[in-house]
C-alpha positions as MATLAB code, in Angstrom:
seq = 'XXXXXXXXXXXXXXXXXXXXXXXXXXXXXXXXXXXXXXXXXXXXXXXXXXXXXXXXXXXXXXXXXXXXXXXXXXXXXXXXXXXXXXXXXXXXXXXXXXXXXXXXXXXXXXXXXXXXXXXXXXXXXXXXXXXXXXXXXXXXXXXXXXXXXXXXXXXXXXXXXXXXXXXXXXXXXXXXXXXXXXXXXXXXXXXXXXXXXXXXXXXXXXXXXXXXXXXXXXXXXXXXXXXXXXX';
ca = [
      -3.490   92.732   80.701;
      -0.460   92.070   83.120;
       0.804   95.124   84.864;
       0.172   98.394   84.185;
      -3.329   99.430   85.977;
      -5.178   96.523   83.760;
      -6.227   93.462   85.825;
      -3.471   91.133   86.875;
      -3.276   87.571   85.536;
      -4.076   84.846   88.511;
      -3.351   81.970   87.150;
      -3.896   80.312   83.816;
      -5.872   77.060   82.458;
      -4.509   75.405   79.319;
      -2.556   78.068   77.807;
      -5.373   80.594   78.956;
      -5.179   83.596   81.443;
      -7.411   83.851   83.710;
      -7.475   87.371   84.707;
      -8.903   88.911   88.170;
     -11.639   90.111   86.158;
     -12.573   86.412   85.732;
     -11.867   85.148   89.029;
     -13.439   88.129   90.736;
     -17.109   87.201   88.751;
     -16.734   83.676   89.811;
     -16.959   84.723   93.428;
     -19.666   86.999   92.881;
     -21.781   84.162   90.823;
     -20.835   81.613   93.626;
     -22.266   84.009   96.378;
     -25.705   84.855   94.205;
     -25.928   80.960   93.426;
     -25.385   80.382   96.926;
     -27.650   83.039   98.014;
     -30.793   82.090   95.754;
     -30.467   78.989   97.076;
     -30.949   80.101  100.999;
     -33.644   82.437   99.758;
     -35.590   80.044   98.014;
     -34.984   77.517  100.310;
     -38.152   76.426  102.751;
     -40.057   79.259  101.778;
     -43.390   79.876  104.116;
     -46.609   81.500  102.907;
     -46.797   84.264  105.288;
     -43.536   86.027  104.655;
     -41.169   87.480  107.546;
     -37.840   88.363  108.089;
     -35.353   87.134  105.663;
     -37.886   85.771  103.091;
     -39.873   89.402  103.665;
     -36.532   91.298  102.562;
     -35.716   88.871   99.767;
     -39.231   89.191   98.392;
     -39.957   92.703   98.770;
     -36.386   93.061   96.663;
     -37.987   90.619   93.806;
     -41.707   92.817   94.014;
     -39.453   96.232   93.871;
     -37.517   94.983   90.571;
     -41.114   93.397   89.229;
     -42.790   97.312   90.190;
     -39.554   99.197   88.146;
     -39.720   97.101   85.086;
     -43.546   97.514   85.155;
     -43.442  101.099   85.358;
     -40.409  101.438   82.963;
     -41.380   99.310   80.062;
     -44.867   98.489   80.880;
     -46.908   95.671   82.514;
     -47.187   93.558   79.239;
     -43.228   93.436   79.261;
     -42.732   91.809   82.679;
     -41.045   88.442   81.430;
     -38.000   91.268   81.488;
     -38.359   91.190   85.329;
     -35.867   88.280   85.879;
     -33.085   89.356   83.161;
     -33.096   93.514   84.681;
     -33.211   92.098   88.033;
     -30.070   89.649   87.948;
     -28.499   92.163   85.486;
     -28.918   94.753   88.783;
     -27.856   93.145   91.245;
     -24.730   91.718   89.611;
     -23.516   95.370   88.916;
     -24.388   96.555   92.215;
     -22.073   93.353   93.732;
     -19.499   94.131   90.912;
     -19.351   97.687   91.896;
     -19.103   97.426   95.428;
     -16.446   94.870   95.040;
     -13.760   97.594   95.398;
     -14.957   97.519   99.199;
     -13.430   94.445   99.831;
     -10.293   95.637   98.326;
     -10.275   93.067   95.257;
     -10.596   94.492   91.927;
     -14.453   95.254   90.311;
     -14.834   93.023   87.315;
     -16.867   96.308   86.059;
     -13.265   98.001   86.097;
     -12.469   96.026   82.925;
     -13.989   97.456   79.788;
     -14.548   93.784   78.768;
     -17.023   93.157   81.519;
     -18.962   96.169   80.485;
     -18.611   96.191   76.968;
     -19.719   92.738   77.214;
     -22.949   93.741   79.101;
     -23.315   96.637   76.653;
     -23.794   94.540   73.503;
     -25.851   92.006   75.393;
     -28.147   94.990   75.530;
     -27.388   95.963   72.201;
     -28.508   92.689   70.778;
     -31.427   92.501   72.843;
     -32.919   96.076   71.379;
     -32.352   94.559   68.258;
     -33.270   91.294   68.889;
     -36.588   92.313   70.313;
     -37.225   95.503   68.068;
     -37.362   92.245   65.082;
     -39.485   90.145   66.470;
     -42.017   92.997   67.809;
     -42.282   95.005   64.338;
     -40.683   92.110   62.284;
     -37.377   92.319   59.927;
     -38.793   94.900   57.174;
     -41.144   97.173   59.648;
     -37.886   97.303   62.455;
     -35.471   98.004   59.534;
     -37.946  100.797   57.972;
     -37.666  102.120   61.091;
     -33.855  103.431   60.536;
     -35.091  105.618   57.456;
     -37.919  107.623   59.434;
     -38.267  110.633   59.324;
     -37.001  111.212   56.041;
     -34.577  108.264   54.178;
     -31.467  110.783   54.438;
     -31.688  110.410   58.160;
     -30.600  106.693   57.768;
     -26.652  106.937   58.203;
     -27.248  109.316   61.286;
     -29.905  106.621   62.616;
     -27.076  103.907   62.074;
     -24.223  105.981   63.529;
     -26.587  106.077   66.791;
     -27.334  102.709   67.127;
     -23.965  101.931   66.746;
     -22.874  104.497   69.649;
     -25.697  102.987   71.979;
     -23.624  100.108   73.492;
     -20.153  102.283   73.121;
     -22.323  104.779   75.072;
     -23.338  102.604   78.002;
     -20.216  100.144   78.218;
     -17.619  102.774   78.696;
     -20.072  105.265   80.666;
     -20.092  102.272   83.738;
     -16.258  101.574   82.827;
     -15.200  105.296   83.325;
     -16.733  106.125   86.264;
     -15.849  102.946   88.232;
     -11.972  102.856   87.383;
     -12.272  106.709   87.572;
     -12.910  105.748   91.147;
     -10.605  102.965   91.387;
      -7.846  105.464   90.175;
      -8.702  108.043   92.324;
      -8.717  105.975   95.507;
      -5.215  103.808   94.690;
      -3.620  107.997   93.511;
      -4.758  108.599   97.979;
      -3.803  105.212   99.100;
      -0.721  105.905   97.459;
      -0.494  110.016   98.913;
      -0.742  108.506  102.150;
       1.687  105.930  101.740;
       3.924  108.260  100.669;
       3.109  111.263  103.376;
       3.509  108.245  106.163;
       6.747  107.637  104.292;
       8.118  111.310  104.912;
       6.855  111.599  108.217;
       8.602  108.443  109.844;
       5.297  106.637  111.147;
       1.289  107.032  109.628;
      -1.318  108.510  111.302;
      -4.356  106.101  111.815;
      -6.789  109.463  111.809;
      -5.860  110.411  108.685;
      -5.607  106.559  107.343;
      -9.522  106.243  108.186;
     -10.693  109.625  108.037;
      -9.865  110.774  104.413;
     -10.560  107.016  102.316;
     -13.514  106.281  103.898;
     -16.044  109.190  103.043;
     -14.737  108.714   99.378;
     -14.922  105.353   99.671;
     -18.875  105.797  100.334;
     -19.147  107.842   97.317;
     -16.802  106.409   94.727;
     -17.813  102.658   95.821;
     -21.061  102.909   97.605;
     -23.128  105.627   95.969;
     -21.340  105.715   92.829;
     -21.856  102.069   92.358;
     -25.326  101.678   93.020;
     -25.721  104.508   90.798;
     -24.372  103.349   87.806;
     -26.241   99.980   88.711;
     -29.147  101.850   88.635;
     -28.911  104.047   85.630;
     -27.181  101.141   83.113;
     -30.559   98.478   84.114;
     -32.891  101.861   83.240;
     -31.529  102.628   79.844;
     -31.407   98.909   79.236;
     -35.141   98.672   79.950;
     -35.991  102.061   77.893;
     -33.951  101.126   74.727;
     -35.498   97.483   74.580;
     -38.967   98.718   75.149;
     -38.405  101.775   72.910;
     -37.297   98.720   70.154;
     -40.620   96.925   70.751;
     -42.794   99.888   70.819;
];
């Protein structure tokens, strides 16, 4: 979308826009490519410093899918992980004052059926295509429409949960930016307290805390809806 509050249009390759949604998640993917390849670059066997951070981040993700899904579903470990930290980049994007890809309900709509197909995916091949499908008419066959009508609200559920609370922040903080512009406007010159003091405790929150939140809470019900599938 072009104009409006949707992400601008950059540029466009045969015919096809490429939208700061797009470009945005190419910088992010260049920095993690980038980065996995200093971090897994001339790796020691006694651990310290850089390598200690980087692999006490990889034992912490291994741990929370253990405990989450359970140790015989650890092959998870890499797909939650890179899933978490993309979000968490994506969401603190807004700190750098370019647009969060996870402001555009495509990105996390997108990310929401991924999950959706992999409870699915994975429910099949754990119980099979007959047991899984049974499934949908327990407890009682009546219960099968309302079993439907929730599957089908799991990946509405978690795409536009993420989406609405990180352009509700992205709103909230452009509606100040904007105050501010505005009050400087009125008063003839801005003051640099209030410039700093007011955006950047809401900043913290709406970017910082916010964002790692939803990071959080989006890889969790990801891991308990796929495991819930398989069990």
């Amino acid at each position: 979308m072009d104009g409006g509050f949707g992400p601008r249009i950059i540029f466009e390759i045969g015919g096809i826009p490429i939208t700061e949604t797009v470009t945005n998640t190419w910088i992010i993917m260049i920095f993690l490519i980038i980065f996995s390849y200093v971090a897994g670059k001339n790796l020691s066997k006694i651990p310290k410093g850089f390598q200690g951070g980087v692999e006490a981040l990889v034992d912490g993700i291994y741990g929370l899918v253990s405990q989450t899904m359970g140790k015989d579903k650890i092959g998870f470990a890499p797909y939650i992980g890179t899933l978490m930290i993309y979000l968490v980049f994506a969401n603190l994007l807004g700190l750098t004052s370019l647009r969060p890809p996870t402001a555009d309900a495509n990105t996390t709509m997108a990310l929401a059926f991924l999950t959706f197909f992999m409870i699915h995916g994975f429910g099949m091949k754990s119980k099979g295509v007959g047991g899984y499908l049974k499934g949908f008419t327990e407890p009682f066959f009546v219960m099968l429409p309302l079993n439907l009508i929730g599957e089908l609200a799991t990946p509405i559920s978690l795409g536009f949960r993420l989406f609405g609370n990180i352009v509700g922040g992205l709103i909230i903080m452009s509606l100040l930016y904007s105050g501010l512009g505005y009050a400087s406007t009125l008063l003839g010159s801005s003051i640099p307290f209030l410039q700093t003091a007011i955006p950047v405790p809401l900043h913290i929150y709406f970017d910082v805390f916010s964002g790692v939140l939803q990071s959080f809470i989006f890889a969790m019900l990801t891991m308990v809806f796929v495991a819930m599938a398989i069990d």
